[in-house]
N, C-alpha and C positions, 0 to 999 in steps of 0.2 A: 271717766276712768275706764282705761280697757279693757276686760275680760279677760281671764285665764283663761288657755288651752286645758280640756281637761281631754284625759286619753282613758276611752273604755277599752279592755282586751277581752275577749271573749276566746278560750279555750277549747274545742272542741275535738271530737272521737267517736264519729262512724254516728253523727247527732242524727242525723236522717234519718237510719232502720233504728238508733237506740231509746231516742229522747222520740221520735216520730215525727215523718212530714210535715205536718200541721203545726205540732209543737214546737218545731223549731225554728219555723215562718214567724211563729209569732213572735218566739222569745228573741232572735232577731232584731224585728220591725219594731217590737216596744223598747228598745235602747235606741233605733234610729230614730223613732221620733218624738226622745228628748228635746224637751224643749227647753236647750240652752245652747249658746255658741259663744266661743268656737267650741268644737267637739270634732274628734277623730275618732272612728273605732274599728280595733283590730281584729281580725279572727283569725286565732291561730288553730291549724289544722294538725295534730297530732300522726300524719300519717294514715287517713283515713281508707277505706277500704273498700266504703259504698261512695256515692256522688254526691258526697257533703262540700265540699268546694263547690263546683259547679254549681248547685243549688245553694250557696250561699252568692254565689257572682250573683246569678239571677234576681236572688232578692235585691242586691244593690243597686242594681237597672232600675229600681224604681226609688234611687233616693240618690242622682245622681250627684245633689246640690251638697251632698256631704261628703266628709274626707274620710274615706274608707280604705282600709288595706288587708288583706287577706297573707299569713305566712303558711308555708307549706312546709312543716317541719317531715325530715328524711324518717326517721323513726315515731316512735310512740315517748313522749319525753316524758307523758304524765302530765298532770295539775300544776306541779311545779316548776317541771322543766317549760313547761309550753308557756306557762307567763313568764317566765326568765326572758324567754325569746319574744316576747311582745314587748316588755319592759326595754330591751335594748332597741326595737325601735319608737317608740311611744315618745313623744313630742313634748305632751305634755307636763305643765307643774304639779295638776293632781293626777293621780290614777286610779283608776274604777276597776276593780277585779270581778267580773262575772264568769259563772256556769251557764252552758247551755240548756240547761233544762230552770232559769234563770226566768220569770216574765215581770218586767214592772207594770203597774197600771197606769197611776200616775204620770202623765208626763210632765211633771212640775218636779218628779223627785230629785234629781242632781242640784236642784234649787236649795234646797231643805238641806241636805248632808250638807254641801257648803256653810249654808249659817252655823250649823252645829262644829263644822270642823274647824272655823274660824274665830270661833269664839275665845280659843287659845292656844297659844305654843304648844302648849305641851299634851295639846289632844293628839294623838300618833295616827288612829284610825277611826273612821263610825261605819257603823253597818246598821243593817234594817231590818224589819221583822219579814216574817217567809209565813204565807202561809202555804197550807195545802192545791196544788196546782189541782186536782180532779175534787177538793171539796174546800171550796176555797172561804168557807164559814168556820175554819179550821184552824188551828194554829199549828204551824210545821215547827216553828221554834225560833226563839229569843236568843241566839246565842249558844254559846257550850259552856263548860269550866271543867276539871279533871279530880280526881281525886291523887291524894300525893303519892303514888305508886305509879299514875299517870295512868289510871282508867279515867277515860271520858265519861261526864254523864252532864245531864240538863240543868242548866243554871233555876235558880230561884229568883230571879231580879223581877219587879212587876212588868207586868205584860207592856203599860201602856205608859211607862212613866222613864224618859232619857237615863240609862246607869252605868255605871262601870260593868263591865264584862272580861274574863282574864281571855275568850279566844272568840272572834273573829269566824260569821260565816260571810259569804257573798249573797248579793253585790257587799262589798268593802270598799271604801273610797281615804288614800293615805296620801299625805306629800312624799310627790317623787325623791326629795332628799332626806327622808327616812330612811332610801333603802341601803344608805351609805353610813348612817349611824349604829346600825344592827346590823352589820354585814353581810349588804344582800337580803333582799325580800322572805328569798324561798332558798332552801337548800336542796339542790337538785337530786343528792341520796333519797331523798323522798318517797318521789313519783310520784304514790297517790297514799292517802290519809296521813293525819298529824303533820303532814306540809303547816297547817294552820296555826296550827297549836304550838311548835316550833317557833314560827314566825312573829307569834304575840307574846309568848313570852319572854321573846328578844324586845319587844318592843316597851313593854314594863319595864325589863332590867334595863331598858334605856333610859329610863325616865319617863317615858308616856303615860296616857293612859288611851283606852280604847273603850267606845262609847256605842251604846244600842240607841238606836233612835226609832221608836214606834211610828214615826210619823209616817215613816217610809215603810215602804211593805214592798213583797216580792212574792209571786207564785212560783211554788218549788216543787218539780218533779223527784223527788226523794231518791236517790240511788237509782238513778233510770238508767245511768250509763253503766257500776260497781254492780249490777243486778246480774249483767252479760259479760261479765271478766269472771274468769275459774276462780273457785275457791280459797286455792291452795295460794294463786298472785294479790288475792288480796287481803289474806290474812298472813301472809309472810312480811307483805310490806307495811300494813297495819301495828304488827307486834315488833318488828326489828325498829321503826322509828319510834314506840312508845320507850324503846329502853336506849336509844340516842339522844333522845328529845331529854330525859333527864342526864344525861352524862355529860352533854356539853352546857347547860342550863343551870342545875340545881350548884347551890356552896357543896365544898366539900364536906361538911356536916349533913348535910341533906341526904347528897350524894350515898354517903355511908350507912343511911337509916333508910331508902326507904328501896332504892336497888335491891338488895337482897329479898324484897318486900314481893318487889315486881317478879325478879326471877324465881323466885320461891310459888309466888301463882301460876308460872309461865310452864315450869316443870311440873306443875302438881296436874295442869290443863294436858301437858302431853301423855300423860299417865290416862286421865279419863277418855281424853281421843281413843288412844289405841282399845281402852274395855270398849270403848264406844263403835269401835271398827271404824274409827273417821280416821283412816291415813294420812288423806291429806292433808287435815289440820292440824292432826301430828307433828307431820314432816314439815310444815312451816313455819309452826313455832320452834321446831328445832331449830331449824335452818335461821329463822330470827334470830334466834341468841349466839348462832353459830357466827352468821353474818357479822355480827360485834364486835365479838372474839377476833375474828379476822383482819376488821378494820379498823381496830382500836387503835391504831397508830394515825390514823386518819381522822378519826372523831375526836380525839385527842387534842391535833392541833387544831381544830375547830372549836374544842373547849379551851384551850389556853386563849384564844382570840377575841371570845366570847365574854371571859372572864377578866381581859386585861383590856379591853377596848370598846366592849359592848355596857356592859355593864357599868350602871350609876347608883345602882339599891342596893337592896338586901333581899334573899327571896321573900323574906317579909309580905312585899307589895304582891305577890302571888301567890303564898299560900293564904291572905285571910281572902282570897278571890275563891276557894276552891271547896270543895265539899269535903266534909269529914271521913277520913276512911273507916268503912267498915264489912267486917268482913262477912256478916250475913249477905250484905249486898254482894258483894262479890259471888260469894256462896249460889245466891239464886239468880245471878245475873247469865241472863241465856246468850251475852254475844261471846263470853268465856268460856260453858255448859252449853253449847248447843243441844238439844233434844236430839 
């Protein structure tokens, strides 16, 4: 029987000075030398600024036996713009979503996610565990889930045992004709953070389910790229998707209870910024909620689409995925309360 095409896309953004020279040779060269075939893998270039193109050719020089493509996208499209454009050329029937700052050790893993994703229809995605790239006896994380306001926080599923998970980190590996049941992988308002989060919970109200798999593991440079983006671009775009991601997603009952939840913290947050003289945290959560307002006729028809063609459940199947809210947690939660 003959082998699936599987298609890696690797996304990347200035990966040479951010993720670092070496780091990025590696994380690289450990996806090219999977050992499975066929395999393609893309690297799409967000516009880069230092010599990450070039030095990603170079690296291929030395694997020339594989099907490699490099996209050069004009702009900076972000995490989810940049696998949009890999996915449009990407060949194959599964697809593999990596970060650059991404290393597998293993090269038996694309082995392993297959048996797992094969085991049923209605498995939608698996992903792997991550540890820590500079202490790699570490656990970087299992996974995410949210609480129903759509604060993110760390899932509880055991470390070492296959479980449902409501969101998806990379590497992530999905059939390419999923991304035509939840319309489209990534929503390209995105850019960067809650792409993910977006994207799996369209995959539950599909009917999926999304699956951890221990067995597979990943070295994760944590925020190495989000570490050297201004404050103000990545918590604008952080808080403006956590209050889309429920508008197009949540039933209208949902919708109605926990909105006001979200923008009730979101206002209370711009109040501490300013005592706090953090401007620019200020002005981005404004500007997030502002952003909504403005495009609400847009997000809108993304929620009727959602709701009339995406959607096979009840949020049911995602909120018993998710943590309970509570508001001490929020209270002391320092990505809200910065010091």
């Amino acid at each position: 029987m003959k082998k699936t095409l599987i298609s890696i896309i690797m996304v990347n953004y200035n990966g040479k000075t951010f993720i670092g020279k070496n780091e990025l040779r590696d994380a690289i060269s450990s996806f090219l030398e999977t050992k499975y075939a066929p395999l393609e893998f893309i690297f799409v270039d967000n516009n880069s600024n230092d010599d990450s193109v070039k030095f990603a050719e170079k690296i291929f020089e030395d694997y020339k036996s594989l099907s490699t493509k490099i996209i050069r996208n004009e702009n900076n499209l972000g995490f989810a713009g940049g696998c949009e454009e890999g996915l449009k050329s990407a060949r194959g029937r599964y697809i593999v979503l990596v970060n650059n700052d991404n290393k597998v050790v293993d090269p038996n893993w694309l082995v392993k996610f297959i048996r797992v994703l094969e085991q049923n229809d209605n498995i939608g995605a698996v992903f792997c565990k991550t540890i820590k790239w500079d202490e790699p006896t570490l656990l970087d994380s299992k996974g995410l889930t949210m609480t129903p306001p759509g604060l993110m926080a760390m899932t509880d599923i055991p470390e070492d045992k296959i479980s449902e998970c409501l969101v998806w980190q990379t590497p992530v590996m999905f059939r390419r004709e999923i991304t035509n049941k939840i319309g489209g992988f990534f929503d390209r308002d995105y850019v960067i953070l809650n792409d993910d989060t977006d994207s799996s919970i369209r995959i539950w109200l599909a009917g999926y389910r999304i699956l951890y798999v221990p067995t597979v593991f990943a070295l994760h440079k944590r925020s190495a790229t989000m570490k050297n983006l201004p404050t103000e671009f990545v918590c604008f775009h952080g808080r403006k998707n956590t209050i889309q991601t429920l508008i197009k997603n949540y039933e209208m009952k949902n919708l109605i209870r926990w909105l006001p939840v979200t923008l009730i913290i979101y206002l209370a947050a711009i109040v501490y910024f300013l005592f706090k003289k953090r401007v620019d945290q200020a002005k981005a959560t404004l500007y997030a909620i502002l952003w909504n307002i403005k495009n609400s006729g847009r997000i809108m028809k993304k929620r009727r689409y959602i709701q009339k063609n995406v959607r096979r459940t009840s949020d049911d199947v995602i909120f018993r995925l998710m943590r309970l809210f509570n508001l001490m947690e929020v209270i002391r939660g320092e990505k809200i309360w910065p010091k």
